[in-house]
C-alpha positions in Angstrom: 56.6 -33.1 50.8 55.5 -31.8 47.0 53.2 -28.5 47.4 52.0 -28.8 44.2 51.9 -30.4 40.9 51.4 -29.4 37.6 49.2 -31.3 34.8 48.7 -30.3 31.5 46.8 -32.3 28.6 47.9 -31.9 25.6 44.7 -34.0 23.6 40.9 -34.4 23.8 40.9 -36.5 21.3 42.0 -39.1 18.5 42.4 -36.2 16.0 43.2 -33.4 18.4 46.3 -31.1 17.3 50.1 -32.3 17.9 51.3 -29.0 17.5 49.9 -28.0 20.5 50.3 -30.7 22.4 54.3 -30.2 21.7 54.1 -26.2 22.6 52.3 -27.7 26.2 55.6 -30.2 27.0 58.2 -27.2 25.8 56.0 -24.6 28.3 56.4 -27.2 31.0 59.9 -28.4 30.2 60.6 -24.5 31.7 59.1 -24.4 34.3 60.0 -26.9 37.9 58.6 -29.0 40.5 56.8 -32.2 39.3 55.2 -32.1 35.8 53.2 -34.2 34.3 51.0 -34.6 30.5 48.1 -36.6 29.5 47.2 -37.2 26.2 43.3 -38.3 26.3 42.9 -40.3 22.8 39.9 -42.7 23.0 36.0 -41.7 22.7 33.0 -44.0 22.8 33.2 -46.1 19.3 37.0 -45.4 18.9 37.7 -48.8 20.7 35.8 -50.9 18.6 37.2 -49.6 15.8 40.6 -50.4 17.1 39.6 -53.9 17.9 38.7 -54.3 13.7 42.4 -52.9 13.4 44.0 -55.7 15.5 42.0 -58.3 14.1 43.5 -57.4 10.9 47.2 -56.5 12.3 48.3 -58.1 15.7 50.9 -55.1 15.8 47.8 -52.7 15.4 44.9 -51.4 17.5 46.4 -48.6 19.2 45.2 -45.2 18.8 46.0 -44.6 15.2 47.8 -41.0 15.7 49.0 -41.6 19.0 52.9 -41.7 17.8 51.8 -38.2 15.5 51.6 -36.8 19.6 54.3 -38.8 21.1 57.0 -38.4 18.7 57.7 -34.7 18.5 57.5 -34.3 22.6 59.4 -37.6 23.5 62.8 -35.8 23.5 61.3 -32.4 25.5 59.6 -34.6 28.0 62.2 -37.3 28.8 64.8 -34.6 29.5 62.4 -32.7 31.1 61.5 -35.7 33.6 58.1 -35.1 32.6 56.1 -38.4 32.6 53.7 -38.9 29.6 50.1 -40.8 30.6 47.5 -42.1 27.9 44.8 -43.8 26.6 46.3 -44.3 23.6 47.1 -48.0 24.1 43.6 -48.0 23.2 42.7 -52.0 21.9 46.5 -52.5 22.1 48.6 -51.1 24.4 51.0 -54.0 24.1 51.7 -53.0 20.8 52.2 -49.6 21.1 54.5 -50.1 24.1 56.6 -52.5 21.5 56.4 -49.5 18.6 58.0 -47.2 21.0 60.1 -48.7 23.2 61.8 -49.8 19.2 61.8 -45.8 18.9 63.7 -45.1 21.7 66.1 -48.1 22.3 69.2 -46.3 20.8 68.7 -42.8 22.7 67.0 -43.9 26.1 67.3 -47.6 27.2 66.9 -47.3 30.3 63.2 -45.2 30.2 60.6 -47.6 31.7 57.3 -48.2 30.0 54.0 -49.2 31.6 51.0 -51.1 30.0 48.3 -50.8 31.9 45.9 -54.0 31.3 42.8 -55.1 32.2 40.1 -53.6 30.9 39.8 -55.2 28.0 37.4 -58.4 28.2 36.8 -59.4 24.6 38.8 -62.6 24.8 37.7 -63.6 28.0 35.0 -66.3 28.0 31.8 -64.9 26.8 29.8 -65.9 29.6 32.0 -63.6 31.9 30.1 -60.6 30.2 27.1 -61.2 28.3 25.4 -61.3 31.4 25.8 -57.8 32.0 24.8 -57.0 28.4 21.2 -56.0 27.3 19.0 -58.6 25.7 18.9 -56.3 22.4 23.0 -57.4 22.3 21.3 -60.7 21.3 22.6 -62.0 17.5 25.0 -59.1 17.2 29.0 -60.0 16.9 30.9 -58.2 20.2 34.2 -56.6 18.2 35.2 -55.0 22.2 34.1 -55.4 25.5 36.2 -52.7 27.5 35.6 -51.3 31.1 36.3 -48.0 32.0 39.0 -48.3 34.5 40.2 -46.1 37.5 43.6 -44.6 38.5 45.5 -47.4 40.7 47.3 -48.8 37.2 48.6 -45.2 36.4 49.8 -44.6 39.9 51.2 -47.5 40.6 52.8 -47.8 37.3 54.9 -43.9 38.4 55.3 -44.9 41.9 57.3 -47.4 39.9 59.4 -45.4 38.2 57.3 -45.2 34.5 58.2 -42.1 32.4 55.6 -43.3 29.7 52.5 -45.1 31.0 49.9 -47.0 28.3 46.4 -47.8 29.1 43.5 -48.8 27.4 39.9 -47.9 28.7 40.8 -46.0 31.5 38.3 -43.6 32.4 39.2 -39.9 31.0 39.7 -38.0 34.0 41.6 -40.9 35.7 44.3 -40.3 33.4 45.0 -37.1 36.1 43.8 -38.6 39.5 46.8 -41.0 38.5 49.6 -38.0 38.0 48.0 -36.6 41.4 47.6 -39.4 43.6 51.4 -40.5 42.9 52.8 -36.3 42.8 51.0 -35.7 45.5 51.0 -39.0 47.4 47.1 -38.7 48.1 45.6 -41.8 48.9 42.9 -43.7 47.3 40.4 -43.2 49.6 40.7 -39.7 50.4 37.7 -38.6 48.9 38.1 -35.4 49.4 41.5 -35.1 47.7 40.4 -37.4 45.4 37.3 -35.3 44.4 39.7 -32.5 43.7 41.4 -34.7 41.6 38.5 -36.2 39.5 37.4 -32.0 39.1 41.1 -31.5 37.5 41.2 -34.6 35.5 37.6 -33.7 34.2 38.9 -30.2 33.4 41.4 -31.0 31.5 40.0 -33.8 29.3 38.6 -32.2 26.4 41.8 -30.5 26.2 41.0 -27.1 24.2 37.5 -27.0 25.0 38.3 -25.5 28.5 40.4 -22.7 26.5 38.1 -21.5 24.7 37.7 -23.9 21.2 34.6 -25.7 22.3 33.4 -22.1 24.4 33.9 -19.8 21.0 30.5 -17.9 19.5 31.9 -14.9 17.5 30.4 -11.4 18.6 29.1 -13.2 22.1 32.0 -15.4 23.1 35.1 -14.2 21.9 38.2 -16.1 22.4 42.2 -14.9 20.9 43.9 -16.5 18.4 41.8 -19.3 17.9 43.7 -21.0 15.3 46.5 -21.4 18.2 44.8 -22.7 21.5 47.1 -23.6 24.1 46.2 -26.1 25.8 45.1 -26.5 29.7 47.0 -27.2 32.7 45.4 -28.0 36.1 48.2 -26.7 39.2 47.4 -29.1 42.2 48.4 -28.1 45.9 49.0 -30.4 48.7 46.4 -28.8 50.7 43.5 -29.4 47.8 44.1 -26.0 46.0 43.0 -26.1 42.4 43.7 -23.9 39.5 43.6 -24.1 35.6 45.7 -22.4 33.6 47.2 -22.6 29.7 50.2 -23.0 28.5 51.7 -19.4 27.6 52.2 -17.1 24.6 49.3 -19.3 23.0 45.9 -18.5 21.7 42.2 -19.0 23.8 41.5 -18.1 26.8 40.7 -19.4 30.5 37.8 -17.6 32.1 34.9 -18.3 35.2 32.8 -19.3 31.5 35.1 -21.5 30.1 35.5 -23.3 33.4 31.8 -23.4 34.2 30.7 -24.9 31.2 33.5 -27.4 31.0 32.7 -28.7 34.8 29.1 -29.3 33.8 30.1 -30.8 30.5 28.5 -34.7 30.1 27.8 -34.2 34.1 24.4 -36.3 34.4 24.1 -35.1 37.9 26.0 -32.2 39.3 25.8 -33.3 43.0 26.8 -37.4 41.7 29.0 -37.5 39.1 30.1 -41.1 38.9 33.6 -41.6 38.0 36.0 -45.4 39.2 37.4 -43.3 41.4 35.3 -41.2 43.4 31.4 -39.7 43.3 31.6 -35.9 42.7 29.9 -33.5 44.2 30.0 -30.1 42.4 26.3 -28.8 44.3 29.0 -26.0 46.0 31.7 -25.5 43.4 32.8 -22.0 43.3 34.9 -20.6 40.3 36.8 -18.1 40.9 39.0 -15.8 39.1 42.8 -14.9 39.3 43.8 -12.9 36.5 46.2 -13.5 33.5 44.2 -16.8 32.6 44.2 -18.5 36.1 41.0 -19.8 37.4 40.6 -21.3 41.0 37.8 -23.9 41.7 36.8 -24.5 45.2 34.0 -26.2 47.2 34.6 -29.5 45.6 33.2 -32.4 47.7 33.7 -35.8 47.4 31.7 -39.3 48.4 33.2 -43.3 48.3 33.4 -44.6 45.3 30.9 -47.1 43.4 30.6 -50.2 43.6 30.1 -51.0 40.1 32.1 -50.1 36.7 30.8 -48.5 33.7 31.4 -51.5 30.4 30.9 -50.8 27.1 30.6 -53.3 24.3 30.9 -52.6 20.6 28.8 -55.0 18.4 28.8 -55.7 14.7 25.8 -56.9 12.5 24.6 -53.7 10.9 25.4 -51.9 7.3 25.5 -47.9 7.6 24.5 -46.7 4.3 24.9 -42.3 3.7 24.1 -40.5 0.0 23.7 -36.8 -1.0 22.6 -35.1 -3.5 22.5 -31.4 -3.9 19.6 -28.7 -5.3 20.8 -25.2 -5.9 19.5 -22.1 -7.3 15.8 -21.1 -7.9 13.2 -22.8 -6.3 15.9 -25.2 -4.2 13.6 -26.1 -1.3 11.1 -27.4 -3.0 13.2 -29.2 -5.3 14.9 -31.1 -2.7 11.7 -31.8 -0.8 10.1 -33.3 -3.8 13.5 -35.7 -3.6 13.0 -36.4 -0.3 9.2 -37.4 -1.1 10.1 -40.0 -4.3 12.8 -41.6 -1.7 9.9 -41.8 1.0 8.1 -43.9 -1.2 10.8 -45.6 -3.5 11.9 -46.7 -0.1 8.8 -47.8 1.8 7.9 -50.2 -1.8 11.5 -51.2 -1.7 12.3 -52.0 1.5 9.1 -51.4 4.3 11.3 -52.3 7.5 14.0 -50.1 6.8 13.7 -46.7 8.5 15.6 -44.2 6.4 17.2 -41.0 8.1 16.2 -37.8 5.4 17.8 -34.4 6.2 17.8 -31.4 4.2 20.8 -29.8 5.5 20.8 -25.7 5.8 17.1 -26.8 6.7 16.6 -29.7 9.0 19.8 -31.9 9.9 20.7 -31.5 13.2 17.4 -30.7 14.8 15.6 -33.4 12.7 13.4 -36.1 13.6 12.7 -39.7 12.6 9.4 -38.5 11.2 10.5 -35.4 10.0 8.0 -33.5 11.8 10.7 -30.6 12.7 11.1 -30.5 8.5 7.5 -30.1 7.8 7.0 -27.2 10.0 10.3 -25.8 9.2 9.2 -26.2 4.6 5.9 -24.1 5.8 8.0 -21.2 6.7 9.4 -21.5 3.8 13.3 -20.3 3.7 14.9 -18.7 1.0 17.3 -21.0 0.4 19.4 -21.3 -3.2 21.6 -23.9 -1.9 20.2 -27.1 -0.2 21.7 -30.7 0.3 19.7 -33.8 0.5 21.2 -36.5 3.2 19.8 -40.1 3.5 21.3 -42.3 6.1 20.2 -45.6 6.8 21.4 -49.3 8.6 20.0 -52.8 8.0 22.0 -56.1 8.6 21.8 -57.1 4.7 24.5 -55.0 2.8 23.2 -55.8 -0.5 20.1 -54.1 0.5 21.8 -51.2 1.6 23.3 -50.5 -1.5 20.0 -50.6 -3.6 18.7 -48.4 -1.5 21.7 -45.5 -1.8 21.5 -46.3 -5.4 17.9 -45.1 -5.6 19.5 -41.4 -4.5 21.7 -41.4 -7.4 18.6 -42.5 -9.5 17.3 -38.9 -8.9 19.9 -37.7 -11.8 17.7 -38.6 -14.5 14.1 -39.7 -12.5 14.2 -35.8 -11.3 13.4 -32.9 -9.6 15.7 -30.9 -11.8 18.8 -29.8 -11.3 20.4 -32.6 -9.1 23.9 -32.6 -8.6 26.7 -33.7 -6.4 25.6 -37.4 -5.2 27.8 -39.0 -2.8 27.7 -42.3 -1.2 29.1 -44.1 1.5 28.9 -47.6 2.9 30.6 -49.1 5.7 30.2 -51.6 8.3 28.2 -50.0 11.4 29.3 -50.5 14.8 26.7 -49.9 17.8 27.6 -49.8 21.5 26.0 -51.1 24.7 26.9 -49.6 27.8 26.4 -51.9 31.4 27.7 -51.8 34.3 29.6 -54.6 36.5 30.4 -55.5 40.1 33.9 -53.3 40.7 34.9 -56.7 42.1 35.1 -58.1 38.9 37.7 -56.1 37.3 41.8 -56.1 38.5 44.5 -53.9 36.6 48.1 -55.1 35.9 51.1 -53.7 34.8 53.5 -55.0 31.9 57.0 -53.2 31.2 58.6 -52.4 28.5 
């Protein structure tokens, strides 16, 4: 029987760094026993926007740098026997699974590919979903109805012999309880073993972030070499041992803070954290730690599964409009708050039912409100700023509208305050999401080979 596994992730995201991901699959292609990487590619909008793609390009949809990651490490992990698990497949894993098993006919024919299907509801009947969707879905266009899947497709897909399995909306920390349950032939309903493997997979999702990237505060959080993270790698023992790790002679750093904040990261309740495959519990977690970047978590306890899955649906039927303009030297911040008032009221004669988003960045931008209360009392303190930028963002279903309304920010060239520079704009089709949930029942994973 395997005593332990190794996982390492080499991306938390669509635009995460291939470099790195490549220096993870050469540090494991060194070391032995049963290795395995997950490359974590999809976040909350990314699927609808792959949807758009397809509906454009049947042989599109799929993550759009996924084969930036798989291509350099294909060669290292193959000979390595490492197997290679993602959500990449994004909108289209069918395609993807095409694109590369094209790539690698001539060199290794005989490598199995898995699509893993299912989650992907949008060309179902209608009526099979919109019952689970919130009445404010009503007179928006659905562009992807996805459900955020478990780990049975990924570890039935290696139990059968895939050295490259493709998902879609699998849920991110599945992407490990997959690599586990099949290296470590754990069942399903352990829920012990399987809370242990929802902790690893939710370690390692965010990739960097649990070495340090995410973690880093110069002068109160210092991490090495920054500009190389290497990323994580969870060890898994047979008896329900877990420690994180990095992959050597690399930047960051894994510490008891690292780990800490990354187990608590988008945890809506500590003591039930709902995942497809398990309810964590991480009331008594203990973090402990080993020396030369090695971190141990214990205490992990884990409950049955729920009965429902977590859908989300991207809709269509909104305009995102975005303009800046920039006031700089002398007397800045009241320049560009005198802006900000003639756009109040151009807008509010222009258009009264669209609610425009102002921000004066280096002021009030991330911690703004609707209202702009947190701007008012931040003007009356009045910072001594020489270098402000003036941000409108806005949505409305009529497009044409839209556009008026980022033209009145370019209007402030010669309609004043002085000084104006810099206008931007930016228009594109807005996509919102819904989340709901549905009867686990419901739902049933496949496999198609390639």
């Amino acid at each position: 029987m395997t005593q332990k596994i190794l996982v390492g992730c080499g991306a938390g995201f669509a635009n995460d760094r291939p470099d790195a991901a490549l220096r993870l699959a050469q540090d494991l292609a060194q070391r032995t026993g049963q290795r395995y990487i997950m490359l974590e590619l999809l976040a909350e909008r990314t699927l609808a926007e792959a949807q758009l793609r397809k509906g454009l390009d049947p042989q599109a949809g799929y993550a759009t740098r996924l084969f930036d990651f798989l291509e350099p490490m294909l060669d290292v992990c193959i000979e390595a026997g490492i197997p290679i698990i993602t959500n990449g497949g994004a909108a289209n894993p069918r395609a993807a699974a095409q694109r590369l098993r094209n790539t690698l006919a001539g060199r290794y024919p005989t490598l199995k590919i898995a699509c893993v299907l299912g989650d992907d509801l949008l060309d179902e009947t209608p009526a099979r979903y919109v019952q689970w969707l919130s009445l404010d879905c009503v007179g928006h266009e659905p562009v992807s109805v996805n459900v955020y899947t478990g780990a049975d497709g990924i570890a039935t897909a290696l139990a059968e012999g895939a050295g490259i399995v493709l998902c879609g909306r699998v849920a991110d920390p599945s992407l490990a309880v997959g690599a586990i349950r099949h290296g470590l032939g754990w069942a399903a309903e352990d829920w012990q073993k399987m809370a242990v493997a929802t902790a690893a997979g939710h370690l390692l999702e965010c990739c960097t972030q649990v070495t340090g990237g995410y973690f880093a505060h110069p002068g109160m959080k210092d991490i090495p070499d920054p500009a190389n993270l290497g990323c994580p790698i969870a060890e898994i023992h047979q008896d329900g041992r877990l420690i994180i790790s990095k992959t050597r002679h690399c930047g960051g750093r894994v510490s008891e803070q690292t780990v800490k904040e990354q187990l608590l990261y988008e945890v809506h309740d500590p003591r039930r954290y709902l995942t497809p495959d398990v309810v964590l519990d991480l009331g008594q977690a203990r973090v402990q730690d080993l020396g030369e970047d090695r971190i141990e978590i214990s205490g992990l306890q884990g409950h049955p599964r729920p009965e429902t899955l977590k859908g989300l649906a991207g809709m269509r039927g909104l305009w995102f409009g975005e303009a800046e303009i920039s006031y700089a030297g002398p007397g800045a911040v009241p320049r560009a708050a005198l802006a900000r008032e003639i756009l109040l009221q151009r807008f509010a004669r222009l258009a009264p039912e669209v609610e425009p988003w102002i921000d004066l960045s280096g002021i009030a931008s991330l911690f703004n409100d609707h209202a702009g209360r947190y701007l008012q009392q931040r003007l009356t303190q009045a910072p001594a700023l020489e270098d402000v930028r003036v941000r409108v963002g806005l949505t409305h279903t009529d497009r044409s509208l839209v556009e008026a309304l980022l033209a009145e920010v370019e209007s402030l060239y010669t309609n004043g305050p002085a000084g104006g520079g810099g206008v931007r704009r930016h228009l594109t089709e807005a996509v919102t999401t819904r989340s709901f949930l549905l009867p686990r029942s419901e739902i049933h994973t496949t496999l198609e080979w390639y």
